[in-house]
C-alpha positions as CSV (number, residue, x, y, z in Angstrom):
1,X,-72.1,26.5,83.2
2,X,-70.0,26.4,80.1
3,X,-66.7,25.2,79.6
4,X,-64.8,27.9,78.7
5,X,-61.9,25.6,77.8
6,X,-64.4,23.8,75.3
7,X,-66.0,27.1,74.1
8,X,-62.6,28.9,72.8
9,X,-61.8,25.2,70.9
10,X,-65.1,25.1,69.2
11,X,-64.6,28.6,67.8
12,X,-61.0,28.5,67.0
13,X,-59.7,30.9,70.1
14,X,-56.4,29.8,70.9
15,X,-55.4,29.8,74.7
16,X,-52.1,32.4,74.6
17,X,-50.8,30.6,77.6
18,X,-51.4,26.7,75.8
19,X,-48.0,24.9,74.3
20,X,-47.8,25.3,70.3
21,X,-47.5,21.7,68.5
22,X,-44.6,20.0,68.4
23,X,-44.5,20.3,64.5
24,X,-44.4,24.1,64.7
25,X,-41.6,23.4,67.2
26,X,-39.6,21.3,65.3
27,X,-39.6,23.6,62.5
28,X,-38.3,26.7,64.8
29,X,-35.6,24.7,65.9
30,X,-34.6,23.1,62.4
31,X,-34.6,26.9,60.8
32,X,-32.8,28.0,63.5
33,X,-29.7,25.4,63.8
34,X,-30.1,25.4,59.6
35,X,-29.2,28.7,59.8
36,X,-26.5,28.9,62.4
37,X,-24.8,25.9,61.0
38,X,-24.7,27.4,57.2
39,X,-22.8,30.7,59.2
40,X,-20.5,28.4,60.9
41,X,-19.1,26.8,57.8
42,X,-15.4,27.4,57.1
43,X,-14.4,30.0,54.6
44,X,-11.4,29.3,51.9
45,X,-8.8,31.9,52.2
46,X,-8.3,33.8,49.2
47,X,-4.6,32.9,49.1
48,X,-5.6,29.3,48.9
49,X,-8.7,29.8,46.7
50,X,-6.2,31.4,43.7
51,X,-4.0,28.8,44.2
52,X,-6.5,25.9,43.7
53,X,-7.6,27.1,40.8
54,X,-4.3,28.0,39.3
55,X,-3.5,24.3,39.9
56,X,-6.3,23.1,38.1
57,X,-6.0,25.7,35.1
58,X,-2.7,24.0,34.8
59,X,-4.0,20.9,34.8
60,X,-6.2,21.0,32.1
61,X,-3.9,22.9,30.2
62,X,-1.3,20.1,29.9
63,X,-4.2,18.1,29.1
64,X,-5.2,19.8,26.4
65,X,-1.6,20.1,25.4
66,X,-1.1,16.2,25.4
67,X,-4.2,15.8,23.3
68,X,-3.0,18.4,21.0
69,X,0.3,16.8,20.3
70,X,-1.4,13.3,20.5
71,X,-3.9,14.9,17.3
72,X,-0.7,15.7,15.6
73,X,1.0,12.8,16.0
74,X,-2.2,11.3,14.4
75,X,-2.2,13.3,11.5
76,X,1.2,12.6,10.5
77,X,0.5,8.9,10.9
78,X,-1.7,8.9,8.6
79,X,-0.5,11.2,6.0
80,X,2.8,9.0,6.0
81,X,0.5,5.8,5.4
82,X,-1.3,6.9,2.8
83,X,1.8,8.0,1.1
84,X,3.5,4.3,1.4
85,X,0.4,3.1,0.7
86,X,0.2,5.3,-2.8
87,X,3.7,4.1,-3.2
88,X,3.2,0.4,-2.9
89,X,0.4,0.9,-5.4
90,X,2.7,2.4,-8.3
91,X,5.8,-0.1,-7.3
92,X,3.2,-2.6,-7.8
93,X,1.8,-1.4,-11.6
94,X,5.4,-0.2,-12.7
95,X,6.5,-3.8,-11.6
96,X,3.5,-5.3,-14.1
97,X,4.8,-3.1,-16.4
98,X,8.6,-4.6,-16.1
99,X,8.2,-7.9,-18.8
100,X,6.8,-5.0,-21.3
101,X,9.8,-2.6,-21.1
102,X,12.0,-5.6,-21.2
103,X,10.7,-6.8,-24.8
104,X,11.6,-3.2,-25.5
105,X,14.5,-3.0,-25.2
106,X,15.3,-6.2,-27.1
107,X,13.2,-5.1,-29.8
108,X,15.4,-2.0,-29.7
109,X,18.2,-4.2,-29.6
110,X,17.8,-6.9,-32.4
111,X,15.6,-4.1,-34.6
112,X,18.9,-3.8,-36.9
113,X,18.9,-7.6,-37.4
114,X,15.2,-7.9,-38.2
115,X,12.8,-7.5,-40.8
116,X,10.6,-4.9,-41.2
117,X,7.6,-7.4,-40.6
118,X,9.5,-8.8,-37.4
119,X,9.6,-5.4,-35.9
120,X,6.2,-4.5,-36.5
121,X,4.9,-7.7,-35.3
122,X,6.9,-7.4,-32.1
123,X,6.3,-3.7,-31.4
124,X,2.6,-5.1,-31.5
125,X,3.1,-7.5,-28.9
126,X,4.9,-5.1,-26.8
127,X,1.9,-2.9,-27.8
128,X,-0.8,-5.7,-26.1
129,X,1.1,-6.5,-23.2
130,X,1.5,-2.8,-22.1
131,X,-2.3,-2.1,-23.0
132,X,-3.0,-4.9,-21.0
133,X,-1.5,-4.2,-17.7
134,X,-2.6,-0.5,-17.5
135,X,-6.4,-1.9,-18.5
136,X,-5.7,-4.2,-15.3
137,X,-5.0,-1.4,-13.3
138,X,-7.7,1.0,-14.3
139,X,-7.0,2.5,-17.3
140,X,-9.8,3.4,-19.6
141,X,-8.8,4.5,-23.1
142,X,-11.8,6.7,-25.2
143,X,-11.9,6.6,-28.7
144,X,-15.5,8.6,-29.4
145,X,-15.4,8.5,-33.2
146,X,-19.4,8.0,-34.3
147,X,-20.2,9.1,-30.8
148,X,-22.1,12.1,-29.5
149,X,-19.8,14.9,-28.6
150,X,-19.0,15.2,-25.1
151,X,-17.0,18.1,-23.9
152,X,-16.5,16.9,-20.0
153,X,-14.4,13.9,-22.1
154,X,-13.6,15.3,-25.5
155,X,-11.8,18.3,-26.9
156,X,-12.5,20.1,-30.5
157,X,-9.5,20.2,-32.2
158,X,-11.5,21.4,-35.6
159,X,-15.3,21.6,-37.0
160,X,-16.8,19.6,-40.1
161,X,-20.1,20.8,-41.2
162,X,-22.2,17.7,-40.6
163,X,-23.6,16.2,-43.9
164,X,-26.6,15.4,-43.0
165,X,-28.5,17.2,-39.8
166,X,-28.9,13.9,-37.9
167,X,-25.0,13.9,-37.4
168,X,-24.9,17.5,-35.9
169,X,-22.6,17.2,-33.1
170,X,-21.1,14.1,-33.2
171,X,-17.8,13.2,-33.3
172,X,-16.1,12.6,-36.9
173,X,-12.6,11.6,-36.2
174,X,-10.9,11.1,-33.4
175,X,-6.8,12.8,-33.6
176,X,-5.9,11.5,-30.2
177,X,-7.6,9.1,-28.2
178,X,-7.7,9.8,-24.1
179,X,-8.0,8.1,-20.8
180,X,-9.7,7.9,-17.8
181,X,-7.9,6.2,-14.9
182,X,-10.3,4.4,-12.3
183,X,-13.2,7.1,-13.7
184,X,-11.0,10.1,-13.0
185,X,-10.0,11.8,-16.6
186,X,-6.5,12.0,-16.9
187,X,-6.5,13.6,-20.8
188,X,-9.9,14.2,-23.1
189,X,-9.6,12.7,-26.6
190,X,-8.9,15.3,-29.5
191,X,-11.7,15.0,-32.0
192,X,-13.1,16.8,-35.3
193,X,-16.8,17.3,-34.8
194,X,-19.7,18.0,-37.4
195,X,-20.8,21.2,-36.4
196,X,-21.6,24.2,-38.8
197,X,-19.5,27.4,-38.2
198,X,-19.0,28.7,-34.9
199,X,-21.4,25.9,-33.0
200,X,-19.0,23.9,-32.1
């Protein structure tokens, strides 16, 4: 006689009345207190809710307040440095420039008493020791007589026609000479330029 026990396990048949595994089991029961425990959680009254998040709207509204003002404050520091700073540069070159302006004025003042000769000759050392300080402190003068013609640094004041066609655009004379201070142009040199009619 067959085991009917054995029979329904060797084909799978599942006795209704035997126990389920205990994995099966443990699963019900986690679902089940999963579920009832997520209902059970305390709910924020609305009231409260609001209020919590008015309180941190504030918050981060004085925050970004405080970092506004603190940017400000910034800002101003620094445009107030760079203008002492732009300051202390031009005390410093009109300070170099003091010993020139002094001969000056004595030049001014003894000119009646001197010689033609002495006040040329002193007007030309007043001359160098200004020229020197401002090519000390940047200053570039441009003289572009025998140069090309350039018109980022020189202006035409007045055409030549060019003797010969090699010199066709270059500078002739210079009228005014100009300056560049620390590469920046401060005033293009007035020139006469060979050019024939109108090509300048």
């Amino acid at each position: 006689m067959t085991d009917n026990r054995r029979v329904s396990g060797e084909y799978g048949v599942t006795d209704p009345a035997a126990p389920t595994g205990p994995s099966a089991d443990g699963a019900d029961m986690a679902s089940t207190d999963t579920s009832q425990g997520s209902a059970n959680l305390p709910m924020e009254p609305d009231a409260q809710a609001i209020r919590r998040l008015e309180d941190q709207l504030e918050q981060e509204r004085e925050r970004y307040l405080r970092l506004a003002a603190e940017y400000d404050n910034y800002r101003k520091r620094g445009a107030r440095e760079r203008a002492e700073l732009a300051d202390r540069s031009q005390a410093a070159l009109v300070g170099r420039l003091l010993d020139a302006l002094d001969d000056l004025e004595r030049l001014i003042a003894d000119g009646a008493a001197a010689s033609p000769e002495q006040v040329r000759q002193a007007a030309g050392l007043v001359d160098r020791k200004l020229r020197k300080e401002l090519l000390a402190a940047g200053l570039e003068r441009i003289d572009p007589a025998g140069s090309a013609f350039d018109p980022s640094l020189h202006e035409a004041v007045s055409t030549l026609p060019p003797p010969s066609p090699e010199l066709d655009h270059q500078v002739s004379a210079t009228f005014q000479a100009g300056y560049r201070f620390k590469g920046a142009l401060v005033r293009p040199a007035r020139v006469q330029v060979y050019a024939e009619q109108g090509q300048a």
